[in-house]
C-alpha positions in Angstrom: 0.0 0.0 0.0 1.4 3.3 -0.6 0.4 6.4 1.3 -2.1 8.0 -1.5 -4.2 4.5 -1.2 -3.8 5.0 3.0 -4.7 8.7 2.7 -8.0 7.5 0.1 -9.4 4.8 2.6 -9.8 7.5 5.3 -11.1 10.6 2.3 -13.8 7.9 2.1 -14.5 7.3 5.5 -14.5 11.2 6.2 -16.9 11.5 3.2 -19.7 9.1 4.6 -19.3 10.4 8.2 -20.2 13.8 6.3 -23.0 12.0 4.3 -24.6 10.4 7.5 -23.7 13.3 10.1 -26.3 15.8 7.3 -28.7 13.2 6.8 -29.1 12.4 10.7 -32.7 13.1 12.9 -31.6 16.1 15.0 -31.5 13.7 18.1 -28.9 15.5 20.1 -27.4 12.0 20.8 -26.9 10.3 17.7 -25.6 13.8 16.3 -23.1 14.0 19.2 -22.2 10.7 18.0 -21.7 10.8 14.6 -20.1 14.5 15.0 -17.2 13.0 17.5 -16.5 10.0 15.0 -16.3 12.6 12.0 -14.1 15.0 14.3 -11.9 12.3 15.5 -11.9 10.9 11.9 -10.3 14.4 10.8 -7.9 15.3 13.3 -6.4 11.7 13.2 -5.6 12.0 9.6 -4.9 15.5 9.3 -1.9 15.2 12.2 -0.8 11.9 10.3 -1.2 13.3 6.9 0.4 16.4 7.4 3.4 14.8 9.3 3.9 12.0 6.7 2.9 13.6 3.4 2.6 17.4 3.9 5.8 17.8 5.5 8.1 16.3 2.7 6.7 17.8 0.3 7.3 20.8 1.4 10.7 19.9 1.9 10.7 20.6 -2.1 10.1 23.9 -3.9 7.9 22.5 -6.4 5.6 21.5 -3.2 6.2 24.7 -0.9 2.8 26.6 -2.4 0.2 23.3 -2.6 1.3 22.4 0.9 0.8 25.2 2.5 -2.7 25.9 0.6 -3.5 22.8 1.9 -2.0 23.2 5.7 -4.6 26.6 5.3 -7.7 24.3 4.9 -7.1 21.7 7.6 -6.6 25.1 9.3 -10.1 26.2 8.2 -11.6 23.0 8.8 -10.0 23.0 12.9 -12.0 26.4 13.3 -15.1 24.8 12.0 -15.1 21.5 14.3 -14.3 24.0 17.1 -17.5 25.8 16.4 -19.3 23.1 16.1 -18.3 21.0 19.3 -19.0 24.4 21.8 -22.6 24.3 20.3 -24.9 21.9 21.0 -26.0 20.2 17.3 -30.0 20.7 18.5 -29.7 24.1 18.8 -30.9 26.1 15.4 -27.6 26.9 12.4 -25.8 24.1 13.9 -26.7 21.9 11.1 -26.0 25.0 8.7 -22.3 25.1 10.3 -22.1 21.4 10.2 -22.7 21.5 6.3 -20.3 23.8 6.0 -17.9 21.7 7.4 -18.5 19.0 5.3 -18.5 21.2 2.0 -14.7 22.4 3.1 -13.7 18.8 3.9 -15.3 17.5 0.1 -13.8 20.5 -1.8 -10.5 19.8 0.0 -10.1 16.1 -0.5 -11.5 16.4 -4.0 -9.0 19.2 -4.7 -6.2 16.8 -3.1 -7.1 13.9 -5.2 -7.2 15.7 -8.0 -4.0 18.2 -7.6 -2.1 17.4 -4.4 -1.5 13.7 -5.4 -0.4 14.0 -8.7 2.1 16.9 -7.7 3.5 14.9 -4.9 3.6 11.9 -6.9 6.1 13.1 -9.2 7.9 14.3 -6.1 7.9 11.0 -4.2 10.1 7.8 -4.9 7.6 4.5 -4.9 9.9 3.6 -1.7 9.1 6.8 -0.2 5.3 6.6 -0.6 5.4 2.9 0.7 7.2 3.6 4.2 5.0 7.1 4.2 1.9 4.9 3.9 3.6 2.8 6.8 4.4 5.8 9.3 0.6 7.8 8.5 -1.6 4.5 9.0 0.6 4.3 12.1 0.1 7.2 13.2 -3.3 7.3 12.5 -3.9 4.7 13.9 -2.4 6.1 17.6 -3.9 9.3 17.0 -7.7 8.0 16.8 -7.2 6.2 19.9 -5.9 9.4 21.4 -8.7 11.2 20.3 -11.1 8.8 21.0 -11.2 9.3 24.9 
């Protein structure tokens, strides 16, 4: 496995915790719920991702500007999730809040599958995107515990 298939398994986990999170009754409960697995979903593989992918890339000049652009949208996304877990999801425009949320994360992992990988890709030896995939899913792995409790 090499880190852009690692990287895809969670874009599609994050995407149908987005999915289920706007199509949820407004039961504070199951909200809460499906809110604190998305959130945890996110920060796990943002820390992971932009340790084992963002950081050597930008370790080139041809990957200085995408990196950064997308360090600025986890950023944006960070602000969001904090908005969103100091409100409770019952009360009216959380669900408003919590679709923006998932519009940033869908335009930002379609705009990294689409632009980010590629770039990287040419940046990246195939041994270097095998022991990335190895470090982030372990990584990830840690950091969804941690986040979890």
């Amino acid at each position: 496995m090499n880190i852009y298939e690692a990287l895809r398994a969670s874009h599609d986990t994050q995407r149908q915790l987005c999915e289920e999170l706007l199509s949820s009754e407004p039961n504070a409960q199951s909200r809460k719920e499906l809110f604190k697995t998305l959130k945890v979903e996110l920060e796990a593989h943002a820390a992971a991702e932009e340790r084992f992918l963002y950081c050597p890339i930008m370790m080139e000049d041809a990957g200085l500007s995408i990196s950064r652009h997308a360090l600025a949208e986890h950023h944006e996304m960070e602000e969001l999730m904090e908005e969103l877990t100091t409100n409770d999801p019952t009360v009216q425009g959380w669900l408003t809040r919590a679709k923006a949320l998932c519009e940033k994360v869908n335009h930002h992992l379609d705009e990294e599958e689409k632009a980010f990988f590629q770039l990287s890709g040419k940046l990246l030896s195939d041994k270097q995107k095998n022991t990335l995939a190895k470090d982030y899913l372990s990584d990830y792995e840690r950091l969804k515990t941690k986040y979890s409790s």
